[in-house]
C-alpha positions as CSV (number, residue, x, y, z in Angstrom):
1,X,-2.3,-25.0,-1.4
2,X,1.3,-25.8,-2.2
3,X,3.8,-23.2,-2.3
4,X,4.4,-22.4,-5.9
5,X,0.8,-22.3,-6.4
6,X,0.2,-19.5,-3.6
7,X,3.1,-17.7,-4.8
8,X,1.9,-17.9,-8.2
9,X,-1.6,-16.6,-7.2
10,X,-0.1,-13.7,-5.6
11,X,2.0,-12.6,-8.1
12,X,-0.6,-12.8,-10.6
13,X,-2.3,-9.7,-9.8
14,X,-1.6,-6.1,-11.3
15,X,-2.0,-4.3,-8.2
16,X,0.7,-6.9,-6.2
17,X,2.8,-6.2,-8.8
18,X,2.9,-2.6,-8.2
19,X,3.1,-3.4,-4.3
20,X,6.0,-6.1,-5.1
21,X,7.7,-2.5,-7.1
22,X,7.0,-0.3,-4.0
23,X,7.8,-2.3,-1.2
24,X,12.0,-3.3,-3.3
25,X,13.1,0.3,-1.9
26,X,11.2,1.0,0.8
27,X,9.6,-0.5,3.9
28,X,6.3,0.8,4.2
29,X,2.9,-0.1,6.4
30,X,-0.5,-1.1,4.7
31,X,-1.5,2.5,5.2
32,X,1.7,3.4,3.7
33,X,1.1,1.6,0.7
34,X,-2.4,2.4,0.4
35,X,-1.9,6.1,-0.2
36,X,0.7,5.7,-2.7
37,X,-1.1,3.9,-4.9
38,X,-4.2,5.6,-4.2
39,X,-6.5,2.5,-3.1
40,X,-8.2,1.8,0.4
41,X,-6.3,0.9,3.6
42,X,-8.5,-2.1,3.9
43,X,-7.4,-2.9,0.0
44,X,-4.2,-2.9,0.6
45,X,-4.1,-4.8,3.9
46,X,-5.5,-7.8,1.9
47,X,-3.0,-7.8,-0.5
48,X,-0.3,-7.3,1.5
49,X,-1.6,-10.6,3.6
50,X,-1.3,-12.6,0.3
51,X,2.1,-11.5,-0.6
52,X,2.9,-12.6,3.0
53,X,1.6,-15.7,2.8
54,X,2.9,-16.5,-0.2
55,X,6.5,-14.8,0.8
56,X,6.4,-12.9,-1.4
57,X,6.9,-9.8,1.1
58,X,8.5,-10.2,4.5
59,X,7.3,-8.0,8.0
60,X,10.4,-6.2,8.6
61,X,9.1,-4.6,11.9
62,X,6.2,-3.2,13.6
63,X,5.6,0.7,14.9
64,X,2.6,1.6,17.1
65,X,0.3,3.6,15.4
66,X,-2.4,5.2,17.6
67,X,-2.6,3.0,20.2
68,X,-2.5,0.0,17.6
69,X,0.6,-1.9,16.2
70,X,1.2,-1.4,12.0
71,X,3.7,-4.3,10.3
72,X,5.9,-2.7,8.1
73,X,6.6,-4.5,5.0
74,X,9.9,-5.0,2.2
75,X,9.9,-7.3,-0.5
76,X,12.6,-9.4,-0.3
77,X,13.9,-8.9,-4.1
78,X,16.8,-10.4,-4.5
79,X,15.5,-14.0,-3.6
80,X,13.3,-13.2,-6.8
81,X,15.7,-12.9,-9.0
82,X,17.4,-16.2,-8.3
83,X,16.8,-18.3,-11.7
84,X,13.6,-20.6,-11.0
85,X,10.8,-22.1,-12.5
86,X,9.1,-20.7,-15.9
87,X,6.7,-18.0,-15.3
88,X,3.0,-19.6,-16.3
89,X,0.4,-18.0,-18.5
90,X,-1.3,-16.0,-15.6
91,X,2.2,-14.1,-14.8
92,X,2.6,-13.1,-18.1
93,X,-0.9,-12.0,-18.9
94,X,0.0,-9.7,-15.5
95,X,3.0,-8.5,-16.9
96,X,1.6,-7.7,-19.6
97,X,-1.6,-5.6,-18.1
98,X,1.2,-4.1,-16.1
99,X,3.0,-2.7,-19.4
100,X,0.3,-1.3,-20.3
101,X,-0.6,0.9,-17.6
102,X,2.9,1.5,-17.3
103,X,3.4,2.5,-20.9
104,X,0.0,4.8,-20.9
105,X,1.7,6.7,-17.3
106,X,5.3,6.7,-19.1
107,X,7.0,10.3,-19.6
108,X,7.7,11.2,-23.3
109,X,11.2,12.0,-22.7
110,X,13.1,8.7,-23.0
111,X,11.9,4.7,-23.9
112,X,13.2,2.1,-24.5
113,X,11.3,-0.9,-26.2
114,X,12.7,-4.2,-28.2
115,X,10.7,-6.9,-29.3
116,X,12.6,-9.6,-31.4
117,X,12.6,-13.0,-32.4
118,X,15.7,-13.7,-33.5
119,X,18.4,-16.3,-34.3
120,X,21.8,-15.3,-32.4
121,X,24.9,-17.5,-31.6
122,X,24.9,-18.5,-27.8
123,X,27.7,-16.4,-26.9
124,X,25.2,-13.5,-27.9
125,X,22.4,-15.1,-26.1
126,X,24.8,-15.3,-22.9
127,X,25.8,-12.0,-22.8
128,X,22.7,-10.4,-23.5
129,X,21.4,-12.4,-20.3
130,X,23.9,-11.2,-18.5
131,X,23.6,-7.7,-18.8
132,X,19.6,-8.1,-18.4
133,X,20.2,-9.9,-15.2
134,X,22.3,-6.7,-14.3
135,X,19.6,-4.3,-15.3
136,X,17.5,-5.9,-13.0
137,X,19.8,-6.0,-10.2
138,X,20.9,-2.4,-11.1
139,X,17.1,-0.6,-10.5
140,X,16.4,-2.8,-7.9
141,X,20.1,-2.2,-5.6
142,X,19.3,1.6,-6.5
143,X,15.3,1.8,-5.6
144,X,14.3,4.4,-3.0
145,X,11.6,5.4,-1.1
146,X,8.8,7.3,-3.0
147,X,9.0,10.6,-4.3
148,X,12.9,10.4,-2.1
149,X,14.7,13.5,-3.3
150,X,16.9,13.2,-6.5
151,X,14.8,10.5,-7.5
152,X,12.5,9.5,-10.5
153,X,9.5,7.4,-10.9
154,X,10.9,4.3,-14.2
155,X,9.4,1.2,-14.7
156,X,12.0,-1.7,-16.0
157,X,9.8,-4.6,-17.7
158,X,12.2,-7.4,-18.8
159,X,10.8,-10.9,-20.3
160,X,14.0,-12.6,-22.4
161,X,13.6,-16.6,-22.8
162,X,15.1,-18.8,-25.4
163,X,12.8,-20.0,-27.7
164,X,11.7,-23.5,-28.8
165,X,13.2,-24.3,-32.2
């Protein structure tokens, strides 16, 4: 399978995506993982060995664990957020479950929602792009460790594309 297909594959997945989220600020084993978002060791294992192949997550070391050996994953962000390819129909139908869920586990003290379709000059355009692109970077420099003191649980869902006339 060629690359952009495999990392397409893995990245099409809900419970990747939280993984992809988890794995941005901290490096964490399969185990790890597991517990914070409450599915099975053997679960999570899989998945993780998917991102991997697709490189979507990198090993970034290896503790032994009772006399075994457990990789320790990160997700390599910042390579993500290079521009590339279109998302395809499957990403965005995983983003969108993923909005969902997020939306229904969302706090009721601040959102932030904007769904347009608009004409705007391409100055506008620019620098609205701009400061999405350093939204992104902005949560993702900042992301922590789970539950990591002075911290809170967000969620930061961004899909801006110019539109066919």
């Amino acid at each position: 399978m060629d690359e952009p297909v495999q990392a397409l594959r893995a990245t099409a997945h809900p419970l990747r995506l939280r993984m992809l989220s988890l794995l941005t600020g901290a490096e964490l084993s399969a185990a790890e993982v597991a517990r914070e978002l409450d599915i099975t060791h053997a679960n999570a294992s899989y998945h993780l060995r998917v991102l991997a192949r697709a490189g979507e997550v990198v090993v970034a070391g290896e503790e032994r664990v009772r006399g075994g050996t457990a990789k320790r994953y990160r997700h390599p962000w910042r390579e993500g957020l290079k521009p590339a390819g279109a998302p395809r129909d499957i990403e965005v139908r995983a983003m969108g479950q993923e909005l969902v869920r997020r939306w229904e586990d969302r706090t009721k003290d601040r959102a932030q929602l904007c769904d347009a379709e608009l004409w705007v000059s391409e100055e506008a355009w620019a620098e609205a792009m701009t400061l999405v692109q350093r939204a992104a970077e902005l949560v993702h420099e900042e992301a922590r460790p789970p539950r990591s003191e002075g911290t809170r649980k967000v969620a930061l869902t961004i899909a801006a594309f110019g539109m066919e006339p």
